[in-house]
C-alpha positions as CSV (number, residue, x, y, z in Angstrom):
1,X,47.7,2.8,-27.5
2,X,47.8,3.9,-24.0
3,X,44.5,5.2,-22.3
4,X,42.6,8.1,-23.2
5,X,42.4,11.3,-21.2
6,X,41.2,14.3,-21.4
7,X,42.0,16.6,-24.1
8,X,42.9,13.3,-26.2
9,X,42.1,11.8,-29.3
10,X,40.4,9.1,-28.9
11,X,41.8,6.5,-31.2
12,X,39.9,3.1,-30.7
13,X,38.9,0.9,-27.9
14,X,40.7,-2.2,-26.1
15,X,38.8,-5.0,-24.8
16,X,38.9,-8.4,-23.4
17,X,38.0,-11.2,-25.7
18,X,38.7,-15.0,-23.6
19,X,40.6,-12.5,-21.2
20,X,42.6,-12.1,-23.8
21,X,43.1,-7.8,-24.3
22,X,42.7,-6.8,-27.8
23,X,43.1,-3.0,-29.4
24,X,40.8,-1.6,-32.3
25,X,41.8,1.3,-33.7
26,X,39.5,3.4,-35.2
27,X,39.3,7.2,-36.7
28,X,36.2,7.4,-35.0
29,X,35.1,5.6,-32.2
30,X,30.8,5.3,-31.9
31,X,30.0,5.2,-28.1
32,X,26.5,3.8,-27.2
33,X,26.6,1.7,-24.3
34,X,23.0,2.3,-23.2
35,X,21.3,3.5,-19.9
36,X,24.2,2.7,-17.5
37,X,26.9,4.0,-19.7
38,X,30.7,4.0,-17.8
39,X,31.9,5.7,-20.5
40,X,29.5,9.2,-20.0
41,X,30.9,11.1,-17.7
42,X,34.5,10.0,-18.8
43,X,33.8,11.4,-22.7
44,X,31.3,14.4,-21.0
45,X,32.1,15.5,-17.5
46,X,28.8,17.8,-17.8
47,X,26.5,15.3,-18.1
48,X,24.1,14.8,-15.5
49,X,21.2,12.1,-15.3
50,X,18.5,12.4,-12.7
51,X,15.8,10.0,-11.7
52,X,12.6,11.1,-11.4
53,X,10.7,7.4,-11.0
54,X,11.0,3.5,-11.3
55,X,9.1,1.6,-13.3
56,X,8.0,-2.0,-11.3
57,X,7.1,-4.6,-14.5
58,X,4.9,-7.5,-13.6
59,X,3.7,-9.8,-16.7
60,X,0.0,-11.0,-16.7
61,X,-0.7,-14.2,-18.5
62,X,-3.6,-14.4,-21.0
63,X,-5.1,-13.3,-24.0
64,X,-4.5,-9.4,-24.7
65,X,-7.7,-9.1,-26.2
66,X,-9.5,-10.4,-23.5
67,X,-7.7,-8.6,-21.2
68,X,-7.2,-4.7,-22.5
69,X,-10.2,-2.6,-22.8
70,X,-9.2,-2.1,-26.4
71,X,-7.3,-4.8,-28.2
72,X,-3.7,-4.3,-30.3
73,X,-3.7,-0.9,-27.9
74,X,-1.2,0.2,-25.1
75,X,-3.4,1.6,-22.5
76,X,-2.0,4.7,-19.6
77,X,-3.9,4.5,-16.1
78,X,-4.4,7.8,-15.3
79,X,-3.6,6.7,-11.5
80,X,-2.7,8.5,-8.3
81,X,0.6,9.0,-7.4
82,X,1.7,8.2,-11.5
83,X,0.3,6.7,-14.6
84,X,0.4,2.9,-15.0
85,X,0.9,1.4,-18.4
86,X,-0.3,-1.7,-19.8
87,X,0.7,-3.2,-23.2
88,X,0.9,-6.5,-24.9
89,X,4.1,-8.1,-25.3
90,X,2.9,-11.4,-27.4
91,X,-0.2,-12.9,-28.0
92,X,0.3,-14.5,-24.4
93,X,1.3,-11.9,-22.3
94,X,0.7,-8.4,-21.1
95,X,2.9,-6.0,-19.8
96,X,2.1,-4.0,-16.8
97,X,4.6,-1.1,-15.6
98,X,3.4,1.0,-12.2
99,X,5.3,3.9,-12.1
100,X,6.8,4.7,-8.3
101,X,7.8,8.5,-8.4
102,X,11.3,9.8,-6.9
103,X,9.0,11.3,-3.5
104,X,7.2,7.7,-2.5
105,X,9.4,4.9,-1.0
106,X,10.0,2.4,-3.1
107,X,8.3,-0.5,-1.2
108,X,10.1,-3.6,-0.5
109,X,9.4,-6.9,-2.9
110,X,11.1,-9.3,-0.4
111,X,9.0,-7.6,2.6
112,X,6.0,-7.9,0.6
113,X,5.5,-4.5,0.8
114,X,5.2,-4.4,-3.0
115,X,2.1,-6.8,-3.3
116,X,0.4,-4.9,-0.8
117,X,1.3,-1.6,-2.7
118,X,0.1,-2.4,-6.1
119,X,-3.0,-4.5,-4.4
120,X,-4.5,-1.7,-2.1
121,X,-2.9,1.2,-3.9
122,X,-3.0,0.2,-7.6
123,X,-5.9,-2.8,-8.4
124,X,-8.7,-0.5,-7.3
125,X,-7.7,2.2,-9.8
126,X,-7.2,-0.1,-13.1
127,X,-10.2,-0.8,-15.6
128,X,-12.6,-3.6,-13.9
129,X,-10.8,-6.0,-17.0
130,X,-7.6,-5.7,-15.8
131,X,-8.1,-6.1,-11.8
132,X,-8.2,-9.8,-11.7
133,X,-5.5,-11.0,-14.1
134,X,-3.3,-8.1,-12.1
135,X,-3.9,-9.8,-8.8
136,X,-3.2,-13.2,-10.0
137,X,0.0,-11.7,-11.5
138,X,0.9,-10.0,-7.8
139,X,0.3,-13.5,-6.8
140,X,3.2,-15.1,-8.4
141,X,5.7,-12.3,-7.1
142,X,7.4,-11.8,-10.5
143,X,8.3,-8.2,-10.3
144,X,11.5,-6.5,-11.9
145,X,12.0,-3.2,-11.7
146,X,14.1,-0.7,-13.6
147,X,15.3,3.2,-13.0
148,X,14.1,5.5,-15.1
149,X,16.3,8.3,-16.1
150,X,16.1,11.8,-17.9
151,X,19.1,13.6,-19.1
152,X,18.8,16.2,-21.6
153,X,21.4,15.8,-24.5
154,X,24.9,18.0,-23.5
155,X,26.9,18.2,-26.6
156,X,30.6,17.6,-26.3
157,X,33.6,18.0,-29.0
158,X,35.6,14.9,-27.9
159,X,38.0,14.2,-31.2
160,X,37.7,10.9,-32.4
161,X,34.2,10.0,-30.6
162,X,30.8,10.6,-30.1
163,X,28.0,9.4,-28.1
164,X,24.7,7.5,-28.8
165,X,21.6,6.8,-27.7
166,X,21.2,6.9,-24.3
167,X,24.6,7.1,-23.1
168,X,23.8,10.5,-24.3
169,X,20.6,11.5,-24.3
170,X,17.6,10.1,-22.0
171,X,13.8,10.9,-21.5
172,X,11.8,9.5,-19.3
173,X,10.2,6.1,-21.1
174,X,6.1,6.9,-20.7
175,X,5.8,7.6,-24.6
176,X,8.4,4.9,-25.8
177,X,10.6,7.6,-27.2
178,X,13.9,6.3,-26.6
179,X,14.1,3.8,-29.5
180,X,12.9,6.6,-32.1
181,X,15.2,8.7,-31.0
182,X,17.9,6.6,-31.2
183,X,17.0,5.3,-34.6
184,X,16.8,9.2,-35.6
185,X,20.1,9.5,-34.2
186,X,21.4,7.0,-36.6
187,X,19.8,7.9,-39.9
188,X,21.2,11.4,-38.8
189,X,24.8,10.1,-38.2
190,X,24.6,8.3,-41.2
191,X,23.2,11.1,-43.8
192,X,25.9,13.2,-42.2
193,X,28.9,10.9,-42.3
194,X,27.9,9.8,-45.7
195,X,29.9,12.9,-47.9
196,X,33.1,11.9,-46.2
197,X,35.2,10.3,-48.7
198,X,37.1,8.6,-46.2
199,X,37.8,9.2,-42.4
200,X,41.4,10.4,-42.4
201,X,41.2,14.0,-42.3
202,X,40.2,14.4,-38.5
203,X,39.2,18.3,-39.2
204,X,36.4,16.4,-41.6
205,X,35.0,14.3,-39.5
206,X,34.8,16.6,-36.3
207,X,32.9,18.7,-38.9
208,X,30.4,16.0,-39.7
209,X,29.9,15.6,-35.8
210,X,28.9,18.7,-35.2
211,X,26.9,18.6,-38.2
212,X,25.0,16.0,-36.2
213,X,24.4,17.1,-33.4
214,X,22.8,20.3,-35.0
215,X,20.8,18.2,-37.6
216,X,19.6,15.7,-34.8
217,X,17.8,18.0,-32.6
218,X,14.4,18.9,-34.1
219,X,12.9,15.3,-34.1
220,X,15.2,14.5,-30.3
221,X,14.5,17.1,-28.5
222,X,10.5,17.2,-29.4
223,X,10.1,14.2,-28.2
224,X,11.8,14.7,-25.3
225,X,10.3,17.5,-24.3
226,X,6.9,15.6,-24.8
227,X,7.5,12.9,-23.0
228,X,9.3,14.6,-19.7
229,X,6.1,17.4,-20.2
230,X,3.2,14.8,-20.4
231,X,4.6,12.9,-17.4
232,X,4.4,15.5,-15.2
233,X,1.3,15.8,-16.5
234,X,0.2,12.8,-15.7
235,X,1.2,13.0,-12.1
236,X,-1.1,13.4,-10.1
237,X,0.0,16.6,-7.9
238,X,-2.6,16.8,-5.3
239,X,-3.4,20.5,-7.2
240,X,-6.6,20.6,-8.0
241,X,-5.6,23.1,-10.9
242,X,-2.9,20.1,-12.3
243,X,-5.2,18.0,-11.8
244,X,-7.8,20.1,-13.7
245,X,-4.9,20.2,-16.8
246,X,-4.2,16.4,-16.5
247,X,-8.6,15.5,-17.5
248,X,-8.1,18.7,-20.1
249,X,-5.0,16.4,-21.7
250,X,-7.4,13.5,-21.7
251,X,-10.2,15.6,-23.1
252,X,-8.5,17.5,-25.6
253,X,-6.9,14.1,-26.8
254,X,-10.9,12.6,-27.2
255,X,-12.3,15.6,-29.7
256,X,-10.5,13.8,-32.1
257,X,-9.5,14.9,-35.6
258,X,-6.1,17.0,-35.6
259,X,-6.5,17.5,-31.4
260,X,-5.9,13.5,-31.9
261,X,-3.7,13.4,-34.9
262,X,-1.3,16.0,-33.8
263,X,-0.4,14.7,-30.5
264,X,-0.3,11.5,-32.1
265,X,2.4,12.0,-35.0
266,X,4.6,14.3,-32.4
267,X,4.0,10.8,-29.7
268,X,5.8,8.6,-32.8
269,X,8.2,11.0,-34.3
270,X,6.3,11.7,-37.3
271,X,6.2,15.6,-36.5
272,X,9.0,16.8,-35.2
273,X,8.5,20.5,-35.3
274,X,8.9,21.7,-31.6
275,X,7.0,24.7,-32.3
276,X,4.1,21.9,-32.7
277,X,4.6,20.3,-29.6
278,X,4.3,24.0,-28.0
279,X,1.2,24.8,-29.9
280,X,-0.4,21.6,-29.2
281,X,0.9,22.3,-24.9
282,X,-0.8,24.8,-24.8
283,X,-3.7,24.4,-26.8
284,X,-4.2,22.3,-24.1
285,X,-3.8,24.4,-21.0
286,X,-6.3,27.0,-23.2
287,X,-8.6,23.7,-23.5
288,X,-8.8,23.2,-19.6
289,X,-9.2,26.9,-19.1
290,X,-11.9,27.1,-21.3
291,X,-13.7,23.9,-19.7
292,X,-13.3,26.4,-16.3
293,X,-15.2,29.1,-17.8
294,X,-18.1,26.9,-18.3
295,X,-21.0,27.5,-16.9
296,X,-20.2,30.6,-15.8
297,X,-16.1,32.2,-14.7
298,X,-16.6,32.5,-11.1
299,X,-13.6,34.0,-9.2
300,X,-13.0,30.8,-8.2
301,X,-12.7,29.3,-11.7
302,X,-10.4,32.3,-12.7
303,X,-8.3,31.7,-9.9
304,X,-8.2,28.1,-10.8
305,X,-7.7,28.6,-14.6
306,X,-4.7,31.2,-13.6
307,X,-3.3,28.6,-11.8
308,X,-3.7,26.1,-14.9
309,X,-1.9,27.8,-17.0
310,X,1.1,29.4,-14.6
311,X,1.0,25.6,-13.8
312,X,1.6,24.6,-17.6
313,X,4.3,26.9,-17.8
314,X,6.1,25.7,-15.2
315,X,6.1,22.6,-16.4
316,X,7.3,23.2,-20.0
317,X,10.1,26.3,-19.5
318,X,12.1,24.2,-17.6
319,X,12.3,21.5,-19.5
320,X,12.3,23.4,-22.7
321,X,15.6,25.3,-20.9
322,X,16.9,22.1,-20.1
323,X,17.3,21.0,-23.6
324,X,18.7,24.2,-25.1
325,X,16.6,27.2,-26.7
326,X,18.7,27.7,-29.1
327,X,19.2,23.9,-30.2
328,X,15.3,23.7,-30.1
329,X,14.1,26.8,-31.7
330,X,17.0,27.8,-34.3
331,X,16.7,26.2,-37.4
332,X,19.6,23.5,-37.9
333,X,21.0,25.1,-40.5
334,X,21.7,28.4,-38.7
335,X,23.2,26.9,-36.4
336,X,25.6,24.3,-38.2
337,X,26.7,27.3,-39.8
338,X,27.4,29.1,-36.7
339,X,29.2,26.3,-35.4
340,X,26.8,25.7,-32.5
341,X,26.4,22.3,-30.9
């Protein structure tokens, strides 16, 4: 009943109810409490979250489908320093989230250093549409802003618990991942759990866990690795051979047919073979290279398209490290059996 430590069971939670302290005991205790989790590094010491940008939202009032180049679409700006997103919220409202990387000073909204930023910097590079209802929005000074946080997911046997969502695994939010992963999550939890006939043998249900986490990685992971890899993408680097393989992206995404579908289905969770997402990568960086070679491979354009694809690579290995090799590429089964989380 006492507090957990390290090396413990965990046997249920206590909390304060009318500041009133009540126990719940549990033979396994689900842990998601989100972004700003206290209970993380408590249950895994390992786990590390890093911030590579902040998303400032400001809500523009009007018809969507007057405002958004396409209607019933979310739109990415390809701006400089970072994509800026636009999506409608209701049939009122549209969201706009200007990403600030980790490298630019996050300008002050009290100072008004914020206005100025996304008026000077930001307007001039949004569709013609947009600019106006943007302004009028910077106008009323309504802007929140939130971290955005990666953390790739660091398995740990803690008897008694496990971890959820994004208390346990994080990617940064440009592709809307983080709900289909944690639904995933859950379906996976559930299919896994399901055999047990009950939850008193402990042995059981630290087996199930670990079933989890090796069942849960094909469609996490993928999309993890997709959406930290196309927002470095998206970045704009001030390479001209990045920036080269940021228009290939957009290109390659415009020829349609399974150049479109593919990205598409990994993008919602639909394929979650990672071996799709690398295919797809660097079909890509092939894509730009090959838009290089045209008219005619200079030494130039090879030196560029060399640097297009050493450029892709770094990019992709370390985030592909990151996650786990093993967790990414070995089939799930293999690995249950083997005991690997």
């Amino acid at each position: 009943g006492g507090e957990w430590k390290e090396g413990e069971t965990v046997g249920g939670v206590a909390a304060a109810v009318d500041e009133v302290e009540h126990k719940f005991f549990a033979p396994l205790t689900v842990v998601c409490d989100g972004h700003f989790s206290s209970f993380r590094k408590k249950l895994n010491s390992s786990a590390n979250a890093v911030s590579p940008s902040t998303f400032v939202g400001i809500i523009l009032n009007g018809d969507p489908n007057e405002m958004l180049p396409r209607p019933n679409h979310g739109h990415v700006v390809l701006g400089d320093p970072s994509p800026v997103l636009f999506y409608p919220i209701s049939s009122k409202e549209v969201r706009c989230l200007v990403d600030i990387p980790a490298h630019v000073k996050m300008p002050s909204v009290a100072s008004g250093a914020m206005a100025e930023y996304v008026l000077t910097k930001i307007v001039p590079q949004v569709p013609e549409k947009l600019r106006e209802p943007l302004r009028k929005a910077v106008a009323e000074g309504q802007f929140k802003s939130m971290q955005n946080k990666t953390m790739p997911a660091a398995p740990n046997r803690t008897p008694g618990a496990v971890l959820l969502g994004d208390a346990f695994n994080m990617r940064h939010p440009l592709t809307g991942g983080g709900m289909t992963v944690a639904f995933s999550d859950v379906v996976t939890m559930k299919s896994m759990l399901s055999p047990l006939p009950h939850f008193d043998d402990a042995a059981a249900v630290n087996s199930r866990v670990d079933a989890f986490y090796a069942h849960r990685t094909a469609p996490a992971l993928t999309i993890n690795t997709l959406a930290n890899a196309l927002y470095k993408v998206f970045c704009a680097s001030g390479d001209s051979s990045m920036e080269e393989m940021r228009l290939a992206c957009f290109e390659y995404l415009r020829l349609g047919g399974s150049m479109a579908a593919g990205p598409i289905a990994l993008l919602g969770g639909l394929e979650t073979n990672p071996f799709t997402l690398v295919a797809h990568f660097f079909s890509v960086a092939m894509f730009g290279v090959g838009r290089l070679m045209v008219p005619l491979p200079t030494p130039a354009r090879l030196c560029k398209a060399f640097n297009l694809l050493s450029g892709a690579v770094r990019i992709i290995v370390p985030i592909v490290t990151g996650e786990g090799l093993v967790r990414m590429f070995v089939p799930s089964k293999v690995r249950e059996r083997w005991g690997y989380v």
